[in-house]
N, C-alpha and C positions, 0 to 999 in steps of 0.2 A: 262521421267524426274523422277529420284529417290525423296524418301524422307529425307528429311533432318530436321537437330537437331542442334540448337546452344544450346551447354552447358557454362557458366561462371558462375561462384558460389565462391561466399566467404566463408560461410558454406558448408564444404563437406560433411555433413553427408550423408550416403548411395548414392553416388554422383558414385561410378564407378561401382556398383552392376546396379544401375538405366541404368547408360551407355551401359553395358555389354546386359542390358534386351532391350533396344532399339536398340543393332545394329543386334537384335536379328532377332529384326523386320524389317531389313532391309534397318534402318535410314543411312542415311551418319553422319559423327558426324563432328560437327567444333565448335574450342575452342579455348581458351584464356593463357594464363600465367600460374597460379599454376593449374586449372584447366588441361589444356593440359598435363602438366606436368603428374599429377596425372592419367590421361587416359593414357597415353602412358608408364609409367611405371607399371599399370595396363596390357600393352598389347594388347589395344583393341586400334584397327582403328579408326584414328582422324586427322583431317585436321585442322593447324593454320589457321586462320584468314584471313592473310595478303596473302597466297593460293589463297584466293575467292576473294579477295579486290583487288589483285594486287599491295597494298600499303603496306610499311612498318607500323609497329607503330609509331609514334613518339612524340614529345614533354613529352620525359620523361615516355611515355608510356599514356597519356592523350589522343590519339588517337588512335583508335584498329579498333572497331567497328563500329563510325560513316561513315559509306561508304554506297554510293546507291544500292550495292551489297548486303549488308547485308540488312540497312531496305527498302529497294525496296521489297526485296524476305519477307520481314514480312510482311508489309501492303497492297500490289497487294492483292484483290481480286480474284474471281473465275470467273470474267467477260472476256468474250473475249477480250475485249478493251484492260484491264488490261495484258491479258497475249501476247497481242500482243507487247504492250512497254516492256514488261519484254524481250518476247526472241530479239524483235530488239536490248535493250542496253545488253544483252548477262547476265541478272537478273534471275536467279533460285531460283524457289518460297522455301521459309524454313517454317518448317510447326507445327514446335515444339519448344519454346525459355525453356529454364532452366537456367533460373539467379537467383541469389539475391546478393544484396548491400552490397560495401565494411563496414565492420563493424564502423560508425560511434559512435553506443552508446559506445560499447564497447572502442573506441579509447577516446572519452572525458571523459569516468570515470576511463582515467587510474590519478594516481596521477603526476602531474608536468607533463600532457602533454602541450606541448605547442601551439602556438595558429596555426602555420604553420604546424605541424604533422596534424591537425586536419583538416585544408583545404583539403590536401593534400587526406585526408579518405572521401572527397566527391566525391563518386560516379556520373559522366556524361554518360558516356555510355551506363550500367549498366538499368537505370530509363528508359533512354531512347528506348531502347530493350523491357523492360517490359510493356511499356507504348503504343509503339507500336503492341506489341502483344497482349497486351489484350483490346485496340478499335480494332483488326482485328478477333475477338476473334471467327468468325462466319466461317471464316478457321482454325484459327491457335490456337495451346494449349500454353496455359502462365503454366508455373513451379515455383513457389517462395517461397514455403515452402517443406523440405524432407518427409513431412508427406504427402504426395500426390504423392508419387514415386508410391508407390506397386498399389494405385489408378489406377496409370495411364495403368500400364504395365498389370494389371488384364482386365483392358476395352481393350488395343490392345489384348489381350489373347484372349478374347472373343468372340470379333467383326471385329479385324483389322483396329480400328479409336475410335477415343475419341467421344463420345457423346456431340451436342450441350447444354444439360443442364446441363455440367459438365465443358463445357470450358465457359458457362456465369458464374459457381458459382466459377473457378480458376481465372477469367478475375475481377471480382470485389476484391477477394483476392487480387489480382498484384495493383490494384490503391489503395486498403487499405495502403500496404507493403509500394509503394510510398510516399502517403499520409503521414506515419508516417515516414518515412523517410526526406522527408522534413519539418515535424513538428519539429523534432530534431531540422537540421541544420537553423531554422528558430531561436528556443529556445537559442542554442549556440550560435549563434551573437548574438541576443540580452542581452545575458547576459553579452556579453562582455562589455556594453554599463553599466554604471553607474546607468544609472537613470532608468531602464527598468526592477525593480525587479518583477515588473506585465505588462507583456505584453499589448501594445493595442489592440491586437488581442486575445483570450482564444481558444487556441489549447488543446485540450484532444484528448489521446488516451488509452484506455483500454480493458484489454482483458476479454472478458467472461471468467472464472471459472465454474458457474454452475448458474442451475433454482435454486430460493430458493423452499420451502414448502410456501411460499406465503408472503405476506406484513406487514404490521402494523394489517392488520387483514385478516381473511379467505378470504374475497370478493376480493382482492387487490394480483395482481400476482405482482410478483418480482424475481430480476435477481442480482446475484453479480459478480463484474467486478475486474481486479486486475490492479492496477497503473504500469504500465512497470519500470516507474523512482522509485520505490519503492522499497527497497532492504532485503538480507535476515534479519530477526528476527522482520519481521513484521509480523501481521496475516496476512496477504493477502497471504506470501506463505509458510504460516502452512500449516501441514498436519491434516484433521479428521481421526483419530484413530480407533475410534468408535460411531455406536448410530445413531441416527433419522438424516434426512438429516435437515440444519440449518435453519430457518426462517428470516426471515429481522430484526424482536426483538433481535432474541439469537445473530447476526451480529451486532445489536449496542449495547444491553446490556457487549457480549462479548470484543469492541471496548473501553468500558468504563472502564470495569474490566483492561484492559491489559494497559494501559495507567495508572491508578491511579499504578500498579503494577509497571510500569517502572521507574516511579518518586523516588522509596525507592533504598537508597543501599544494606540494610539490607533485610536480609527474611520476608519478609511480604505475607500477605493472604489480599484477596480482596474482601468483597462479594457485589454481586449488584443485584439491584430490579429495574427493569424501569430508567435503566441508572443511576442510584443515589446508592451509599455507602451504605447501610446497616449495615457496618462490615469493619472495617481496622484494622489490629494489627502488630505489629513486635513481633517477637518469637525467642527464639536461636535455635530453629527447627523450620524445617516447621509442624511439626504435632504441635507445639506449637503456631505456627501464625495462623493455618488453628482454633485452638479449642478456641483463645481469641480473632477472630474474630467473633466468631460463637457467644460466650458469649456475644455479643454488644444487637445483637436485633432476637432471633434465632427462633419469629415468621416469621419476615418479610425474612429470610432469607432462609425460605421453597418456595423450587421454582425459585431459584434466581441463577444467574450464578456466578464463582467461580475463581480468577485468582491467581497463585502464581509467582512469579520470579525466584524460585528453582525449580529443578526437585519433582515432586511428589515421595514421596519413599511408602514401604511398610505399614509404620504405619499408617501414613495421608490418605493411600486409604482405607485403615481397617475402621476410624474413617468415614470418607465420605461416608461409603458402606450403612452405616445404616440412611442416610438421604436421602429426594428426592431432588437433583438440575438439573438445565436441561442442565450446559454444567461447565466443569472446564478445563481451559487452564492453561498453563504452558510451559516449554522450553523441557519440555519433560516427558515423566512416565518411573520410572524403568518398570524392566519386572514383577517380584512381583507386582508392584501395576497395571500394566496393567491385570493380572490373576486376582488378587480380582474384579479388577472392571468389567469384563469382558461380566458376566450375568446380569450388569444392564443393556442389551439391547438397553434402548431408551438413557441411558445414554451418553452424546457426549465429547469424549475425545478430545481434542485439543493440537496435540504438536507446539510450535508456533520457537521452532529450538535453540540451545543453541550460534547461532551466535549474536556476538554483535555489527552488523550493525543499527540493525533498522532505515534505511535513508529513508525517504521519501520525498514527493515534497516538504514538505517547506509548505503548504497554506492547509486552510481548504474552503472546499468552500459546500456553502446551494444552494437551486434552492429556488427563490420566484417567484412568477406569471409572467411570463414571462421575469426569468433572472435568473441571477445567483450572490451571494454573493461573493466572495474571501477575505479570511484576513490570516494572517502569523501565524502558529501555535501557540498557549502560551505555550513554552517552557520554563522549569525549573522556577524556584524562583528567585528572590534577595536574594541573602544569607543573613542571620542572619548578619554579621559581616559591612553590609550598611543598619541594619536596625537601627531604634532610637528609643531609652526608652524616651519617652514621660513624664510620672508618677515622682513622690517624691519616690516611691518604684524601687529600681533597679532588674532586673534581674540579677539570676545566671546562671552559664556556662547550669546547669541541666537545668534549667527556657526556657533556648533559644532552647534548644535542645529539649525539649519536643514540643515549640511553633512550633518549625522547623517543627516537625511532622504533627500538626496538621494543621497548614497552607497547607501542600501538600496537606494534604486531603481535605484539605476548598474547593481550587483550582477545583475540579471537580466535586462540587457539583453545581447542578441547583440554578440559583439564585432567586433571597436572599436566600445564604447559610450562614449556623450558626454551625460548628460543635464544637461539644464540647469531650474533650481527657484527661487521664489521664493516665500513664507507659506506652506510647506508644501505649495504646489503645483507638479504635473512643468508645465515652459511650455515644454520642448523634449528632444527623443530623434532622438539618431544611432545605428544599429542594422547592424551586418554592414560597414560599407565595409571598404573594403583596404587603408587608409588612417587616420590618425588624427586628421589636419586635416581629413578629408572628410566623418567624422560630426561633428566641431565644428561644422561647416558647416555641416550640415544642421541640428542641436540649434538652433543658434542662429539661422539664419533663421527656423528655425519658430517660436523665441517671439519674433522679434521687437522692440517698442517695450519689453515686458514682462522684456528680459534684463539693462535698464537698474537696475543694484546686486540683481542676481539673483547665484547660487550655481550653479557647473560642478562637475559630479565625470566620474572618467574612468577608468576601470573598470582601466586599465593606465597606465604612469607615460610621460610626453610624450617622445617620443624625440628632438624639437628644439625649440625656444622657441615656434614658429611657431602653437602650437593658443594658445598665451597671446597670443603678439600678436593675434588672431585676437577673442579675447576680452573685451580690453581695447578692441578697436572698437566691439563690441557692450553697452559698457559692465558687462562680470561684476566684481562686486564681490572675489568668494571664488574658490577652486579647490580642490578635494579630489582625490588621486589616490596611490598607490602609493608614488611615487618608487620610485628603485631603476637609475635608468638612466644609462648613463656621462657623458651631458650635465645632470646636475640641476644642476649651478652653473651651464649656462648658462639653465636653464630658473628656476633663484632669481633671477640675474641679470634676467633679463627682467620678472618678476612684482616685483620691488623697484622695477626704473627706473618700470613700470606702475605703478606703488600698487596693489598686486593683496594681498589674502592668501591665502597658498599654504600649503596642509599635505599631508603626507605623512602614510597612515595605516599604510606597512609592509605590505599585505597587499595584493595583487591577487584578483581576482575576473573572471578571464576565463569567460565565457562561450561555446563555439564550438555 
């Protein structure tokens, strides 16, 4: 009794090289629809399906491969018993499966598919092949990724048979491949369904990327994973550049940088210290954003990672070369600033891709002591033009536009956040107090001379007048914040007797 090989693949990659190297070895080959196809105009010996089944296809081609012929010959064991009903119902053991699934992801993120295309791309056969070959896995080799072709054909090179600790580590691969397979098609109906924007069930699937250099701190190993649903011009599938491999810190600090970076249309620089702003500017360069960031607080900013929304060019890497930071992201570096920067070795260059998808899942989610949090991302602002002038002082168009600014930046700050701005630049950040006068406090000592007809925003609405009186010493022109709290007459009150303009934009932006 020869060996044999069921090939069906959606993904052909190296799929007739693979073929060609197994009938090398002697396999019999049997195959499916574009598969076949694809072997036989390849030239290499292959038997349809319906050959071994004695059955046609049918129902639209919904039937191929379920026949007792095909998984009888997967799942028979090496038992006598077993091979005794094989050759009585006239069953030839198959010894090798290579499938993988009709592309479902890729059919639901086309645009206007509809919902019968989609049924249509769920895979039955297919699962079921894979599913069966890898519980038999103690005979038979499961195939479900091309990245295990050369794998496979180097072990028959070698030995004349795949290794058992190589078909249990492809056999768990194959219930992964399913796994997430039907996570999808689980996610897709349910989304069809109205009321089901969080599932009852919390399906994840992610793929390793890489081991970090370790956690939150040295003692604490860590691993970063990338969201499959997650699309290009996210970090997850930036490229590093260059420089020291990334830590769990430099991956959230980095996370926090590229995110406040996203929010601006304009060129803006970003710099971050333990996840919190240190520096936001808008520039008519990016060497101008990267040096009136820097100006904010350019203690705190030694050390601190670095994000732009523009290409890095020559000047800006000039300028950067003479400071220490531990990672700057961006949509990409010219080749000039990649040469400057070059010899800063530990330096971590991050291009994060000049694509403007950035789609991700929708939901941020925390682990707490045995669970998990899920909430819907805080996307964008309420624009200015649904916000309301509170105050006897109106704003002007410049007033709102500046407020505009500094509200983004409020937005990402740890709360009780207080940041304080003026021409586009952050000149002060209160970050985590316990307290909401106690980050005004801090926002505004830090900028100091500079808060003189400068712009407050406050990420939550003032629970007593006190952060405005506070303000009005330091001479703040503007105030942008929430409202929403039981003392806002007394807190208009106060900003009127001030000459303050106060707006309310209706939405809070807590950050914990």
């Amino acid at each position: 009794m020869g060996k044999k090989a069921v090939i069906s693949v959606s993904d052909k990659t190296g799929i007739v090289d693979f073929a060609r190297g197994l009938a090398a070895h002697g396999f019999e080959l049997i195959s499916t629809g574009g598969t076949f196809k694809a072997l036989k105009e390849a030239e290499i010996a292959v038997t349809y399906v319906s050959e071994i089944t004695g059955f046609p296809e049918i129902l639209d081609g919904r039937v191929k491969t379920l026949h007792p012929k095909i998984h009888g010959g997967i799942l028979a064991t090496d038992s006598e018993e077993h091979r005794a009903q094989c050759k009585e119902s006239g069953i030839e053991y198959i010894d090798i499966v290579c499938v993988n699934l009709y592309p479902f992801r890729e059919t639901i993120a086309k645009e206007q598919v509809t919902f019968e295309e989609a049924i249509e791309n769920i895979d039955i056969g297919g699962p079921t092949m894979v599913r069966s070959a890898a519980k038999n896995h103690n005979r038979v080799t499961i195939i479900v990724n091309p990245k295990n072709y050369k794998k496979i054909l180097e072990n028959l090179d070698k030995n004349g048979s795949v290794p058992l600790v190589l078909r249990k580590r492809l056999a768990a691969e194959a219930f992964a491949h399913t796994a997430e397979y039907d996570r999808l098609i689980a996610g897709y109906l349910e989304g069809q369904i109205e009321d089901t924007y969080f599932p009852n069930n919390l399906r994840l699937s992610a793929t390793k990327v890489q081991d970090l250099r370790y956690g939150e701190n040295p003692g604490q190993k860590a691993v970063f994973y990338a969201d499959p649903e997650a699309g290009k011009g996210t970090l997850a599938y930036g490229r590093q550049l260059q420089g020291k491999e990334l830590s769990y810190n430099n991956w959230m600090d980095m996370d926090s940088a590229w995110e406040i970076a996203a929010e601006y249309e304009d060129t803006v620089c970003v710099i971050i210290k333990h996840t919190n702003p240190c520096g936001i500017a808008l520039g008519g360069t990016v060497l101008e954003a990267y040096e009136r960031a820097l100006e904010a607080d350019p203690v705190s900013a030694y050390g601190g990672i670095i994000a732009f929304n523009r290409v890095v060019d020559e000047e800006t890497a000039a300028a950067i070369k003479g400071k220490f930071y531990e990672v700057i992201a961006a949509p990409d570096f010219s080749s000039k600033a990649r040469e400057l920067l070059a010899d800063k070795v530990n330096l971590r260059l991050f291009a994060v891709g000049l694509e403007e998808c950035r789609k991700t899942r929708g939901w941020k989610i925390k682990s707490v002591n045995g669970g998990f949090l899920v909430q819907e991302e805080d996307k964008g602002i309420a624009p200015p033009s649904e916000w309301e002038a509170v105050s006897n002082h109106t704003p002007s168009a410049e007033d709102l536009a500046e407020m505009e600014f500094v509200w983004k930046a409020c937005k990402h700050v740890k709360s009780n956040a207080i940041v304080v701005s003026n021409k586009r630049q952050v000149i002060g950040v209160g970050a985590g107090q316990m307290n909401r006068v106690g980050s005004a406090k801090i926002a505004l000592e830090q900028a100091g001379e500079k808060s003189k007809g400068a712009y407050l925003a406050s990420d939550a609405f003032f629970p007593f007048a006190d952060s405005v009186e506070l303000a009005h010493e330091f001479g703040i022109k503007a105030i942008v914040q929430p409202g929403g709290s039981v003392r806002d007459t007394e807190v208009i009150e106060a900003a009127n007797k001030l000459g303050i303009i106060l707006v309310f934009t209706g939405r809070r932006h807590f950050k914990h």
